[in-house]
N, C-alpha and C positions, 0 to 999 in steps of 0.2 A: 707370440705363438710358441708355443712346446713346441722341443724336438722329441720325437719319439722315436727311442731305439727299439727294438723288437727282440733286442738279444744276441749276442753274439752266436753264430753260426761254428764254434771252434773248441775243441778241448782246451782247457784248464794247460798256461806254461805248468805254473807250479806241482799242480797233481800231476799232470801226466809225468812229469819228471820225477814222481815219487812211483808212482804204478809204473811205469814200462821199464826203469832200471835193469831189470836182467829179460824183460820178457821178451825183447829183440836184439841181433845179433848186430857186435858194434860196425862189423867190417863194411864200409861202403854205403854208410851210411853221410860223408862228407866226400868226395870222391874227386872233387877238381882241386888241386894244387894252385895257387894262384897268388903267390910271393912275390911273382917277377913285374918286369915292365910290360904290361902286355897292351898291345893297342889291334884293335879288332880292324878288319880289311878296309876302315876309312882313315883307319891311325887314331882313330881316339885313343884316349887314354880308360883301361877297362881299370875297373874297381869294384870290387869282387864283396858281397856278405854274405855273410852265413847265418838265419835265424832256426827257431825251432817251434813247431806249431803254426801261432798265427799271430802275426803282428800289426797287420792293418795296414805294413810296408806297399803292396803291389801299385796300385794307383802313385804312390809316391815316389817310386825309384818315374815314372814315365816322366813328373813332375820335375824329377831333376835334371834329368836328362834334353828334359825342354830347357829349363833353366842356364844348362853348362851344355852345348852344344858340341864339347871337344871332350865328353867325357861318357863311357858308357859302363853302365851297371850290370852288376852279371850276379844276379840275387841265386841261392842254396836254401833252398827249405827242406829239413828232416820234416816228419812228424812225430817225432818222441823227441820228448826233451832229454829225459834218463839217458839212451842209446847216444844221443846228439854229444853229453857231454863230456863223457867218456870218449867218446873219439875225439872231440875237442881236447883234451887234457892229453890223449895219448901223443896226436900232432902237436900239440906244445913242448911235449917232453921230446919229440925226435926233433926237435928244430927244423921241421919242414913241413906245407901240405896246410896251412892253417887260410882263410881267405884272408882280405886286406881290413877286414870291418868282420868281427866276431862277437853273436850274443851269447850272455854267461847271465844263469837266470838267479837269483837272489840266492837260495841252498847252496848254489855251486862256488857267490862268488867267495866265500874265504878259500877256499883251492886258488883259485886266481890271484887272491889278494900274496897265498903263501909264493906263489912266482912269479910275482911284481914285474922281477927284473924282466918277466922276457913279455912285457908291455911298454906302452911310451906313457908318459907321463904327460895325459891330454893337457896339463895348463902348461908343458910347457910348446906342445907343438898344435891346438887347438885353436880356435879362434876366441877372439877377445869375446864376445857376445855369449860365450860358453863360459862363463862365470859362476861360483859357487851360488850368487843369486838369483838363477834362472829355478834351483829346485828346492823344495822343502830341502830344513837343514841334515834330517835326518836321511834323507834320499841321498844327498851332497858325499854327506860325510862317509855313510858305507861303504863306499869305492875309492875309499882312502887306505893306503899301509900305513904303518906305524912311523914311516916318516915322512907323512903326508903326500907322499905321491901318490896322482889320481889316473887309477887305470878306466874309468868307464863313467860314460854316461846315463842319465837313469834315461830308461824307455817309460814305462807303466811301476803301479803301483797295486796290492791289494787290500785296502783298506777293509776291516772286518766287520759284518753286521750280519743277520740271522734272518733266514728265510726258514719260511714254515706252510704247512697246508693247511688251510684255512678252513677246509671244510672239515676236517680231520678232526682240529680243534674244536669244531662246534659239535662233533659228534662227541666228542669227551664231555662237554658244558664246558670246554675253557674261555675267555674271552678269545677272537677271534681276530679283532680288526688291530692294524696296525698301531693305532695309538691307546689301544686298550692291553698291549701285550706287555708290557714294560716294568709291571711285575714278574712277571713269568722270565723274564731274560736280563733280571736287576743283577742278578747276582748266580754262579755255579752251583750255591746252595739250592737257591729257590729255582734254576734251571734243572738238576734233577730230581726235587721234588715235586715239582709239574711232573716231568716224566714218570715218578711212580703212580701218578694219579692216573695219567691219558692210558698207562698201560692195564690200568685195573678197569677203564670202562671200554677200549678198544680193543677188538679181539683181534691177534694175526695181525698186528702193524707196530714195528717199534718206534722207541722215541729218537732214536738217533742212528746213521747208518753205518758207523764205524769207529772202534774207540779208539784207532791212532789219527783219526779226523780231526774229534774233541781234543784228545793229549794232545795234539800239534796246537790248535790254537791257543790252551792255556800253557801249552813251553810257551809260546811265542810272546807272552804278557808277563813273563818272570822280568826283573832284572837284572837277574845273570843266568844264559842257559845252559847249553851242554858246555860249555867254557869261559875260564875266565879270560881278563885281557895275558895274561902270561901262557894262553894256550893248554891249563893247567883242566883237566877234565874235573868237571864238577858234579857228576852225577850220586855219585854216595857222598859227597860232602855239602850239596843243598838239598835241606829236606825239602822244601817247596817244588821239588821233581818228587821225590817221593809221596808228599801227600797229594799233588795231584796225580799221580799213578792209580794213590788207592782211591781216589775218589772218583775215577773213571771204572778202574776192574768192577767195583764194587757194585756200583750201576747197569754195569752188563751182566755181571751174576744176578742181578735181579730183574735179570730181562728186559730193557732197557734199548741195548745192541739190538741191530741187523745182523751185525757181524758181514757184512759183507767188506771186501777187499777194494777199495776207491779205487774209480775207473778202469776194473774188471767190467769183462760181461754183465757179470751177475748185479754188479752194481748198479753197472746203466739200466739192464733191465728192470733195478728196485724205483727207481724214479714210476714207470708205467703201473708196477704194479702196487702202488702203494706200499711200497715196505716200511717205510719211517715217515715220520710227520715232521723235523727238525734237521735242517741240515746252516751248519755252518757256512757263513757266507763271505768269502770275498768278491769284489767287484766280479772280476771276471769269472766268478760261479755263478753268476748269473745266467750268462749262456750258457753252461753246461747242463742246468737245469732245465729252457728250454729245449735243448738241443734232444736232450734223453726222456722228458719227462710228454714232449707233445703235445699238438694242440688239443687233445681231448682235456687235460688240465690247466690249460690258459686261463687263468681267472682263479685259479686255486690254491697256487703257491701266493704267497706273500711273503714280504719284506719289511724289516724293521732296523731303523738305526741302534736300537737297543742289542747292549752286545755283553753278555756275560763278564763281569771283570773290566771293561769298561775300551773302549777304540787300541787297536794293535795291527802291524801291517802281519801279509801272509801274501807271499807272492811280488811279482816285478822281474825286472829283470833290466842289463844292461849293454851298452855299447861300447866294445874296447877294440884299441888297433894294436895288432901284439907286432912286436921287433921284427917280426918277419918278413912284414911288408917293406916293400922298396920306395912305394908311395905315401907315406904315412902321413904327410900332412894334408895331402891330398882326401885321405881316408879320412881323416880325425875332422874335416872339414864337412865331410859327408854323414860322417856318424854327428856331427854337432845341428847340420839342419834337421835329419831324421827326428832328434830329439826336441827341438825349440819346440815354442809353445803353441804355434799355430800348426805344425805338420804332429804334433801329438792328437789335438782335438780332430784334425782328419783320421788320422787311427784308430781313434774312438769311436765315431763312426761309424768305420768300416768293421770294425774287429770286437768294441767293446773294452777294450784294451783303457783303463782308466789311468790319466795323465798326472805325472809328477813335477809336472811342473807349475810355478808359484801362480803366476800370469795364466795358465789354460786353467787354473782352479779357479778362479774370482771371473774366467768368459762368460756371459751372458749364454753361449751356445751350450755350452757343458751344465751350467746352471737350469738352465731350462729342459734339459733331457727328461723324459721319461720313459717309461716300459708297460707296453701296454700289457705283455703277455700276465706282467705279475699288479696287473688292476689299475697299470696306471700310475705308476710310482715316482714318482720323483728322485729318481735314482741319481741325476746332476749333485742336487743339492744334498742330496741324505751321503752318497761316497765323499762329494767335497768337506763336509764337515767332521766325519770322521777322520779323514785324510789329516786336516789342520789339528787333530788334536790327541794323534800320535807323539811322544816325547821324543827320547833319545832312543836311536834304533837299538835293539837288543845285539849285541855283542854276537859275531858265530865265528867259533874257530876252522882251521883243517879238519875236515871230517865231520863239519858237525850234518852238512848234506844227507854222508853215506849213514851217517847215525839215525837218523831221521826214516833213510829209507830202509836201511839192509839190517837194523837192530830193534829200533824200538817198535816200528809198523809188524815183524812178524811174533817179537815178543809177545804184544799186545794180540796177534790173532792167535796165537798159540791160549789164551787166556780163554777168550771169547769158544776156542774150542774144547774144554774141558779142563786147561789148568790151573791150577792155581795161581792167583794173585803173587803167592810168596815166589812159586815157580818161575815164571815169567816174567817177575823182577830178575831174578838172578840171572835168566837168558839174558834179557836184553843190557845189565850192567856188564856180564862178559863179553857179549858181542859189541860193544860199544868200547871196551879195553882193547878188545883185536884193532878197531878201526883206530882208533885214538894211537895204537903205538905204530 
């Protein structure tokens, strides 16, 4: 029997951490301190996380807490990722106020990885069973510094595939069903060439909702992106940032864009109202797309493994215990079941949250998922396969986050509102020189 997800109920880690960046204020947004020995009024021993969003954690802190009867969990949920990690970074730089178990979500982690030192080095105080072989290699290896010490465990992953409205397309004459679509999504070329087609027979609906949506997925398949391994900014000296620039701009001056600003308002609201027929998919946009788009369109989003440029993650995030803590092995122990491969497939689940680990990719339970909302998909098998056929993760330096949110996202809307291509290259390469020095 299928398991049927119905969608994750939750914003997007990774988007929301690009959209809410300045939109909420950071103060008091993490607010308990919780470094010390602290044992709650029966003397357990407390152990303290901080996530951001939604991880699928709550049923499993009760889970361990049955498990270690002398230990109690005292979980911090922000709901912005952007706000969450800025005060994450700020408490790391005063050396106090951090919990004992901290998630730092994929963007964020080369900041993390740039102050190693003030994390433990999980293989050396983690448990044995937390091994490089529990995750894809590429998952593994990202949460390494340059001298292989490993600050973090992976939680989720966002493996990339493309959802689209189904009816939308048939209003164009495009083909429609998932396994008919895979010209239309072979290749970037033939991806906005469909889109000038759908926009010359649909009136008032674009082909896509956002061009720093699109530039984000195809940065994400370069490889090498905004930096090299020498931390050495690459953006005017790889043209493959440049020609995919202008082959996004170019597609919105031709009408192409929503222009709308990811997980705004106005965005959520594009979902109801029809604004675009094509939105980029990682796993966990899955439920974003339920969540905003409603049952009045259950049955008319689709999904496809076929993926422009071909399978790339976008999204994930991890578990680290920074120096802080007084209990760190106690934590690194905590953050290690969180992560294994059976307490992921419970997060999936609960959250949608898709697992990075080797073992919950080949379960039977994960395999057998589907989603009814988007016709019944086999969403198990279609993310697992993508998953497995990611290469080597794409390199991110310091900054490459804030570059991502605070340079090339407003570059790119500054575009989409009247300027030039050549203009809004030059914003977003100077603003990405400020972040970079």
């Amino acid at each position: 029997m299928r398991h049927h997800i119905r969608g994750a109920r939750r914003a997007s880690r990774a988007g929301r951490a690009i959209a809410a960046a300045s939109a909420v204020a950071v103060a008091g947004l993490v607010t308990v301190a919780c470094g010390g020995d602290a044992a709650d009024s029966d003397g357990r021993l407390q152990i303290s996380i901080s996530t951001f969003n939604e991880f699928g954690y709550e049923e499993l802190y009760a889970e361990y807490e049955r498990l270690h009867p002398d230990i109690d969990i005292v979980p911090h949920t922000t709901g912005q990722g952007g706000p969450y990690h800025q005060a994450l970074f700020t408490k790391l730089g005063a050396g106090s106020g951090l919990d004992d178990v901290v998630a730092i979500e994929e963007a964020h982690l080369p900041e993390a990885l740039d102050k190693s030192s003030r994390f433990h080095d999980l293989r050396e105080i983690g448990p044995a069973e937390a091994g490089p072989e529990r995750w894809l290699d590429w998952k593994y290896q990202a949460a390494q510094d340059s001298d292989g010490k490993l600050i973090g465990y992976g939680t989720d992953i966002g493996p990339l595939a493309m959802c689209y409205r189904k009816d939308l397309f048939e209003q164009a004459g495009l083909p429609s069903e998932p396994d008919e679509v895979g010209e239309i999504f072979a290749t970037w070329d033939s991806y906005f060439e469909a889109g000038d087609e759908f926009i010359a027979k649909v009136d008032d609906v674009a082909w896509f909702d956002s061009s720093a949506q699109i530039f984000n997925a195809m940065q994400n398949q370069l490889d090498v992106g905004y930096f090299d391994r020498r931390n050495r900014l690459t953006i005017e000296s790889n043209p493959e940032i440049r020609k995919n620039w202008d082959q996004v701009t170019a597609a919105a001056k031709r009408g192409q864009s929503a222009g709308l600003v990811a997980f705004s308002n106005e965005w959520n609201s594009g979902f109801t109202q029809s604004a675009f027929a094509t939105k980029t998919c990682p796993s966990w946009m899955l439920g974003v797309i339920e969540e905003q788009a409603g049952e009045e369109l259950a049955g008319k989003w689709a999904v496809t493994d076929t993926f422009p440029g071909g399978p790339r993650n976008w999204g994930g995030s991890y578990l680290a215990v920074p120096t802080q803590s007084e209990h760190a092995e106690e934590a690194a122990a905590f953050a290690a079941w969180l992560t294994a491969p059976e307490q992921q497939i419970k997060a999936f689940k609960a959250a949608g949250v898709f697992p990075s680990q080797v073992e919950a990719l080949e379960s039977p339970e994960l395999l057998s998922a589907t989603n009814d909302y988007f016709g019944g998909a086999e969403i198990g098998e279609l993310f697992s396969k993508q998953a497995k056929e990611i290469g080597e993760a794409q390199y991110k330096g310091p900054g490459d986050g804030k570059i991502q949110e605070n340079a090339l996202t407003p570059a790119l809307q500054s575009v989409e509102q009247g300027a030039s291509a050549d203009e809004g290259w030059q914003q977003f390469v100077t603003s990405a020189k400020q972040i970079a020095s």
